[in-house]
Every structure is written in structure tokens, then in C-alpha cells.
N, C-alpha and C positions, 0 to 999 in steps of 0.2 A: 723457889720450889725445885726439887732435884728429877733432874730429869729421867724417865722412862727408861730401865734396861732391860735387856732382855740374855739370859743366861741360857748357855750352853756347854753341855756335857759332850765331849768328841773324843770316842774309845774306841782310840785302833791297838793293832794285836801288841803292838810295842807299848807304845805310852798314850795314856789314857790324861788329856789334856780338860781344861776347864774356861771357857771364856766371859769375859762381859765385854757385852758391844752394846752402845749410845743409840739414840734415834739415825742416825744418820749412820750406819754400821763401824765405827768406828771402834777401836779395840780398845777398853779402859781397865781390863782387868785379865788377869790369865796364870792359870797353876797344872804345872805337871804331876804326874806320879807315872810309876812301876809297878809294877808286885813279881814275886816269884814265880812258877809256874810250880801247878800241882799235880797231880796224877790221877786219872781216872783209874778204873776198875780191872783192865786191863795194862796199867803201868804207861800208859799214851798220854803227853803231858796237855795239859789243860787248865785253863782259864780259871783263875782262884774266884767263882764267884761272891762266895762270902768278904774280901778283900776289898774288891770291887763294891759292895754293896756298902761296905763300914764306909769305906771315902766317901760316896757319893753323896749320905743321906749325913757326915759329921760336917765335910767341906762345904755342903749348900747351906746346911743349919748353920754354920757359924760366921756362912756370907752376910745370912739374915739376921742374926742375932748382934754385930757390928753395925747394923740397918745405916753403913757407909752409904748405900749405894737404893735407887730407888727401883727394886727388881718387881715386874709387872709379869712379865712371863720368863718360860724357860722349854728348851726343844732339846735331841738327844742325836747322835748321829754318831752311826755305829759302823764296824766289818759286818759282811753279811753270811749267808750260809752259815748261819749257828743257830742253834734252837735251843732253849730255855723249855725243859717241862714241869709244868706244876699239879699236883693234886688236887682233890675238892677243897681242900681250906687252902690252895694256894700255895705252897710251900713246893719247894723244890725238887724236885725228883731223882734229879740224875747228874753229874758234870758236865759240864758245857763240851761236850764231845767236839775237839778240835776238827775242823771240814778236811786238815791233813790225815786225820785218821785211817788206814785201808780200809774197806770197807768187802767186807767177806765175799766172795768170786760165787760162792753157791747164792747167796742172795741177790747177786747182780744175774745169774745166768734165770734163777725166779721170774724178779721182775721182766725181764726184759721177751721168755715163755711168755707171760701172760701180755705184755703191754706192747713188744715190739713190732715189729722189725725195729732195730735201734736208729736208723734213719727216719722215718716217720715218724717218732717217738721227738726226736730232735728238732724237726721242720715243724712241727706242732708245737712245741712247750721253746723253740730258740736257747735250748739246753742240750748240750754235748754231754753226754756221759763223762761225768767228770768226780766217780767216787762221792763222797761225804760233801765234796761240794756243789754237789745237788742235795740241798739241804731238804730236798722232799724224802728224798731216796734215806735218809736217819730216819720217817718214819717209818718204813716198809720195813728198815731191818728192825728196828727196836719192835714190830707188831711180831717178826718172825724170829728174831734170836733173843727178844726178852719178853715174850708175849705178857707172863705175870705183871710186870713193867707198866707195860704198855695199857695195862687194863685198870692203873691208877689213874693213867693220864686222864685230868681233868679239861684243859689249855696246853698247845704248845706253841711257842710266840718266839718269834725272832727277835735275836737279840736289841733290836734299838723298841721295840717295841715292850721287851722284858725291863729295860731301862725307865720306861715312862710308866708301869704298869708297877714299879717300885714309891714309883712318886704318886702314882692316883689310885692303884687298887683295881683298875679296872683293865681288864684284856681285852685286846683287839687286835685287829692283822690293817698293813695299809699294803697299796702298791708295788714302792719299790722294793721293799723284801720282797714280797713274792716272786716281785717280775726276775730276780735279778739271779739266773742260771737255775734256778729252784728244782726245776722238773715238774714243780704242782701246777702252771698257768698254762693254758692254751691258750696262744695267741691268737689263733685263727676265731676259737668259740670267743674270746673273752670273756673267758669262766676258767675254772679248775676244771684241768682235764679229765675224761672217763676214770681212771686209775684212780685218783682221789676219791672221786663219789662208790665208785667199786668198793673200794678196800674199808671205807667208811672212816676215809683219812678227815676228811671235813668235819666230819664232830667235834674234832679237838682244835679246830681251826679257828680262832676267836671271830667276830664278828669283822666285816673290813669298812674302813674308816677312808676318805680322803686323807693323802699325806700334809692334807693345810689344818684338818680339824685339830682343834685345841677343847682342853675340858676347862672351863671356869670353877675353882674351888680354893676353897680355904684351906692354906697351908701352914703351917705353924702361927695360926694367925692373922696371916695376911692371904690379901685374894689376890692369886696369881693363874696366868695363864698357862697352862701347859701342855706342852705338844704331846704328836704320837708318834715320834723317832720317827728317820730316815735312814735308808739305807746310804753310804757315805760316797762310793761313784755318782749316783744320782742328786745327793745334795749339792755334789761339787758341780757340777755339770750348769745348777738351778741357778747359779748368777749370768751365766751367760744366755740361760732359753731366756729369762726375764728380762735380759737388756740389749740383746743383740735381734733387728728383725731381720736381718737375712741370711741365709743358710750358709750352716757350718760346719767342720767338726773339731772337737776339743780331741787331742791331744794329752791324754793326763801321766805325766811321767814319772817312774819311779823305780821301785822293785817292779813291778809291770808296766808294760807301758800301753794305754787302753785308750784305741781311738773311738771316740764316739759319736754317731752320726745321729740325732733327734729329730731328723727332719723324712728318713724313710718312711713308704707308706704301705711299700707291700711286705710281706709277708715274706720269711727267709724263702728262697728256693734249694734244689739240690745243690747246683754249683757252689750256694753261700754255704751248705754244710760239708761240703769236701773241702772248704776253704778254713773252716775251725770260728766262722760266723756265728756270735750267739745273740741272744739280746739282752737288754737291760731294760727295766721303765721307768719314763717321766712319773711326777705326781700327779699327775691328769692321766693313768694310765696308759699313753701312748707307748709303742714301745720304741726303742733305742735300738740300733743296729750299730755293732760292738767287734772291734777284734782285736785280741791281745797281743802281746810279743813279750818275753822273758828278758828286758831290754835291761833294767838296771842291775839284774842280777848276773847276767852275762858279761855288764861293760865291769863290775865288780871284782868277777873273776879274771879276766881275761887284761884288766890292769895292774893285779895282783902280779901274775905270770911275767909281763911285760916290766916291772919294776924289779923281779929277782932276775929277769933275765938280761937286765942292762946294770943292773946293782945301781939303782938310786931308790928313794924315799918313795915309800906305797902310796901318796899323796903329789907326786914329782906331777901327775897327767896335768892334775889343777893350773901350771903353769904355762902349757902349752898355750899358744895363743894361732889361730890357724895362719897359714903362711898359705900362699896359692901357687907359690915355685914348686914349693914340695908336693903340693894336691896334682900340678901338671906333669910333674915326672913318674907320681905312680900312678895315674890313669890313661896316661901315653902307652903301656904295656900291660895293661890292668890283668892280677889274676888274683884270684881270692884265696889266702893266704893264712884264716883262721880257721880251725875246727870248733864251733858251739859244745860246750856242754849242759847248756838245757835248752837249744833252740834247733828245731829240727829245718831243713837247710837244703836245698837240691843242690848247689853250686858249692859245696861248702867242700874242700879237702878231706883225707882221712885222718891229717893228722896235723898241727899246725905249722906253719913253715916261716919263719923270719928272716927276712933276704934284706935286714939293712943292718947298719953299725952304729941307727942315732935310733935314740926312743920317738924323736920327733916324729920320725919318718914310719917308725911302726906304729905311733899312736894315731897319724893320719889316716895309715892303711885299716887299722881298727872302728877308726868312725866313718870312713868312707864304707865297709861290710854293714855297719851296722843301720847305719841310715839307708842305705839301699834296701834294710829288712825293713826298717821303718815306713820307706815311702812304699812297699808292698803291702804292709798292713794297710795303712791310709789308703790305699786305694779300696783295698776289699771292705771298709769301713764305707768306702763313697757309693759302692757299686755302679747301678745306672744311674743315679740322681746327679744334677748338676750343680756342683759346690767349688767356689771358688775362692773359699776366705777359710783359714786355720787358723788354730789357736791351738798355743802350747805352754801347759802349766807343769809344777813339778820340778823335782830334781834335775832337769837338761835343759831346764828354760833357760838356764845359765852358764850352759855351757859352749863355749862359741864355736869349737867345732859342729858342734850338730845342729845349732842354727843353723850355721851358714852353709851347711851341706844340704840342709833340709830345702830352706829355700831356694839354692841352687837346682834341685833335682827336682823341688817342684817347683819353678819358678814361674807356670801361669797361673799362681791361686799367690791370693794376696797371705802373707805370715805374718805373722804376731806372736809374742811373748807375754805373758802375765806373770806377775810375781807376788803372790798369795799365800804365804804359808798358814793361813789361816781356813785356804780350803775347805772341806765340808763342813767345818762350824759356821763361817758363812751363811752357806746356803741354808741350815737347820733353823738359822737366825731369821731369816729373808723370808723362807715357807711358811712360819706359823703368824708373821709381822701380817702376811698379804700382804705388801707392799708393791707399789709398783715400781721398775728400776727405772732410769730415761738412758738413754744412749753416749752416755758420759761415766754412766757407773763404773766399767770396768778402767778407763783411762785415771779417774779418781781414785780408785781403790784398789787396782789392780798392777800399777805401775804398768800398765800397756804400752808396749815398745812394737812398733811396726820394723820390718827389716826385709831392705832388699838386695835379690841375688846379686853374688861376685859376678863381676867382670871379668875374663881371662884376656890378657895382651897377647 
């Protein structure tokens, strides 16, 4: 008899991946794609849904139709801040308005007349005013700069949730979208904030589900389980609430690097919103206490620069391997020596300054700034709670400088590495299974590498 799989669809803004994993999560099948980008209404590029929608529904049909594989259920795990709107028969409204879109200054200064002060607004909802990526804030302008629009809308469903509502027909809203910078949740009420119910944003707001609910139905045939999408920080996050009992924060690395603390109980304060503190939520609707940094887009740039500026290969950093002679001699005289261009920076110079003649020596000077932003975030991700164990996934979990600098500079909190590129398909896997994890999952599946602070002579 073949055993039970469980498929998952995992669409981020780049590549839009496909998995099977075995009872035991193991990976037995897996397909990429691409598409183009297209353009919405104002020339702003955007998500080719109709593209998207042809793969999803030929490449699952023809999993089934090979009936290789004995597929039981299937879950979805998506970017957030996008909204999908549909009319009464369902059908599509608008272009997946990318959350980079600007978002019109007379409509923010509206909202914010009616809804603010913009700090209250934030302490409330654990959303910074952050444009189109308060994916609440696409309703308010689409009621005020496309009203006729707006008054189609039947359902507006976030994207992992437009994903599953492709495969069953049926709309509904979970959790972690909403929770995840939205502007529509109040933490504090755990409800949709006044503004919602005001504007009478909620009509169009599908019903809300747990992120573990699944619909039993017949699918080309066969009765298969299917989830109701997850939002993809939060799915990624769900192998570690599930297997680790004592508190932590994950560390998720990449083009952003987003510390997350699951174990907060209170509620942001001011301090946590002049600190750029937002929240996120569990599938149990708890909420996440979260802060960013622009880490791999910064280390991107600024290895670029540092490779025309020594003339070796744009991939040369890969090589380095840390040295602790060189880490002693620039923080014998320590002065910070990069300017950020997308990281805002109190101690940062006006302008950047290279005071060596090895790449070595400047690429050390590079991850010794940037870890120092790092272990700032992580703290503001800790706040007052007491957490003495990390965890680091992502693109830097493998990179030995920022290990060993990290651990260094935190070196009373135990560190760890996991190596997962299977990340929120995982977790999408895991949420809809209910499965329980035991305390060996992530060492199993995670390649869990413990690592401790250098020693200086």
C-alpha cells in the first residue's frame, strides 16, 4: 500500500515551488517555476494571476492523473500583504496590486484624520504604517480611489487563502494573514479594529477559519484534504513552536532578516513602536513579537561594492572563512566604516570608508557592522522576556562569519543553525497533518548544528 502524502504549493514573489512530503515529512517530490511579471492598471508590475492559476490547477491535475504518488491532502503557503478580489460569481476583480505599490499620500493622510493618532493606530493593530503593506490599508484606498470597484467586491482573501479557495470554491480569512502587519487586527480587542467595522471593511472579509482547518472533498475524484493557506513567516516559524518547549527566538534570514519572538505576552508598548516593533501571528492566534532588518539586501549590496573595489569575483566573500587575528585587530581600534543604503543606523558614517588593502579585512569589518545591527534587532525582538536559546535559518545560517560573530556577541544564549530550504512548505505540511513534533524533529530534519563562542588568546 502507498503511503500517505501530503502536497504543498509554496509561492513566493520569485519562484513559486511545489512539494510532496511522506508521513514522516520527508521530501519525495518537488517542481519550480517562474512567470513574467505583468502590469497592472497604472503600469506598477504585478503578479500574473491567470499564470499562476494555469500551473497550479495543470501541475496538481497531472500529479493525480500519474496517481504515482498516494496524495491524501494538500496545504498552500504564501507572501503576505496581497489581496485577491472577487465578485458575486467569484471571478476576479483587479491585479494582485503588488504591497511595493505607493500608496497615494492623500489617502494615507484620510485614513490616518479619521483613525489616528498613527502611533495608537500601531500599538493597537502591531502595524507601522508601512504603504500597501498593510494590506488592510488596499482596502480603504480601493473604497476611496476606485469606489465603483469596490462596490463589486464580493470577498477579498489573502493570497494563501485565494490559493485554496481556487482548489475548493469556498472563501474564508485564517489568522496568520490577518495577524501579519495588516492594519485590520487589534491585538489588544482580538477582533478587527473600530476602522474595519466603521468603513464596513468586514463584509467583504470572508469568514475566519483556524489555520489547521482543512475541507474534506472530492477532488478530480479522489477525496483529498485541503488546507486553508498560511501565511509563510508564520508557517516557517510552526516547526519550531511544535518542537521546541522552551523559549526562543528564530532568526529567519534572507533578503530580510526577521527575528521572531512566539513566546511575548504583552502587548507592544511605545518604546516597542519607536523601536520599528510589529507583530506577527501564531495559528492559535497568539501574536509574534517581530523586528526586521534589511540584512541580506544590504550584505548584497555592499559585497557588490567591496568586490569592484578590490577587483575579485562578485562571489570572492563565499571564500572567506573567519580568522580571529583579523576580528582582534579591527576591534582593537573599532570605528564603523560603512554607510547602509537601506538600513537606517545611528553610528553609521556619511559616507563609506575602506581603511584596508585585503578584501579579508574589509569583509570582516562588514559582518562585524552588520551583526552588531543584528544582535540590536534580536534584542528588541526579546524585549523584557527571558530567552536564552536561538535559532538561525535562512541564507546566513551558513555563512561562518555571522555565525561566529553572532554567537560571539551573544554568547550567554545558547545558538543554533538549521538548514531547511524547505521552510514554509514544511510548516503548511505539519499544520494541516496536526501532527505532533517530539524534540528531535528539528536535529532530524533540520540538520541542527549547535555552535559555540570563539575564544580570543
Amino acid at each position: 500500500m502507498k503511503s500517505e502524502i501530503t502536497a504543498v504549493f509554496d509561492i513566493g514573489k520569485t519562484n513559486k515551488k511545489f512539494f510532496l512530503f511522506d508521513a514522516n515529512y520527508k521530501e519525495v517530490y518537488r517542481a519550480y517555476n517562474r512567470f513574467k511579471l505583468i502590469e497592472d492598471e497604472d503600469g506598477y508590475p504585478s503578479e500574473d494571476l491567470d499564470a499562476l492559476q494555469t500551473w497550479l490547477k495543470d501541475l496538481f491535475g497531472k500529479i493525480l492523473e500519474e496517481r504515482k504518488y498516494n496524495i491524501t491532502a494538500i496545504n498552500f503557503s504564501t507572501y503576505g500583504a496581497s489581496f485577491v478580489h472577487l465578485d458575486e460569481n467569484g471571478e476576479v476583480l483587479t491585479p494582485l496590486y503588488d504591497y511595493t505599490k505607493p500608496l497615494d499620500d492623500s489617502i494615507t493622510q484620510s485614513f490616518f484624520e479619521k483613525y489616528g493618532p498613527q502611533n495608537e493606530f500601531t500599538l493597537a493593530t502591531g502595524s507601522h504604517y508601512l504603504e500597501m503593506l498593510n494590506s488592510g490599508l488596499q482596502l480603504y484606498w480601493l473604497k476611496y480611489a476606485k469606489p465603483e470597484l469596490f462596490k463589486k467586491i464580493k470577498y477579498s482573501l489573502h493570497l494563501p487563502q485565494y490559493i485554496s479557495y481556487i482548489f475548493t470554491g469556498i472563501p474564508i480569512s485564517e489568522y496568520t494573514s490577518i495577524g501579519c502587519h495588516t492594519g485590520l487586527w487589534d491585538y489588544q480587542k482580538k477582533d478587527y479594529h473600530d476602522w474595519v467595522y466603521a468603513e464596513g471593511i468586514h463584509k467583504i472579509l470572508a469568514p475566519i477559519v483556524s489555520t489547521g482547518t482543512s475541507i474534506n472533498m472530492n477532488y478530480s475524484g479522489k477525496q483529498i484534504k485541503i488546507g486553508v493557506g498560511i501565511h509563510d513567516s508564520s508557517s516557517a516559524l510552526l516547526p519550531y513552536v511544535r518542537s521546541v518547549k522552551k523559549k526562543f527566538i528564530l532568526v529567519s534570514t534572507g533578503t530580510w532578516s526577521i527575528a521572531l519572538n512566539p513566546f511575548i505576552k504583552q502587548n507592544l508598548t511605545e518604546e516597542d513602536v519607536q523601536k520599528k516593533c510589529i507583530n506577527f501571528m501564531r495559528v492559535d492566534g497568539k501574536s509574534v513579537r517581530s523586528s526586521r532588518l534589511f540584512l541580506g539586501n544590504e550584505h548584497n549590496l555592499q559585497t557588490k561594492y567591496l568586490s569592484k573595489h578590490f577587483n575579485v569575483s562578485a562571489d570572492y566573500y563565499k571564500s572567506v572563512k573567519f580568522d580571529p587575528t583579523i576580528y582582534s585587530k579591527i576591534i582593537m581600534g573599532f570605528n564603523h566604516c560603512f554607510k547602509w543604503n537601506g538600513i537606517e543606523a545611528k553610528k553609521m558614517p556619511e559616507q563609506t570608508i575602506i581603511p584596508y588593502d585585503s578584501f579579508e579585512y574589509a569583509y570582516h569589518q562588514l559582518m562585524i557592522e552588520l551583526v552588531l545591527l543584528q544582535v540590536d534587532s534580536i534584542k528588541i525582538a526579546i524585549g523584557d522576556d527571558e530567552v536564552n536559546r536561538i535559532y538561525i535559518d535562512g541564507g546566513f545560517s551558513d555563512n561562518e562569519l555571522f555565525v561566529k560573530l553572532l554567537s560571539h556577541y551573544l554568547e550567554d544564549m545558547q545558538l543554533r543553525t538549521t538548514d531547511s530550504s524547505l521552510g514554509s512548505a514544511l510548516g503548511a505540511a505539519i499544520v494541516i497533518s496536526q501532527s505532533k513534533l517530539n524534540s528531535k524533529f528539528l536535529k532530524k530534519n533540520y540538520s541542527l548544528k549547535k555552535h559555540i563562542p570563539f575564544i580570543l588568546k
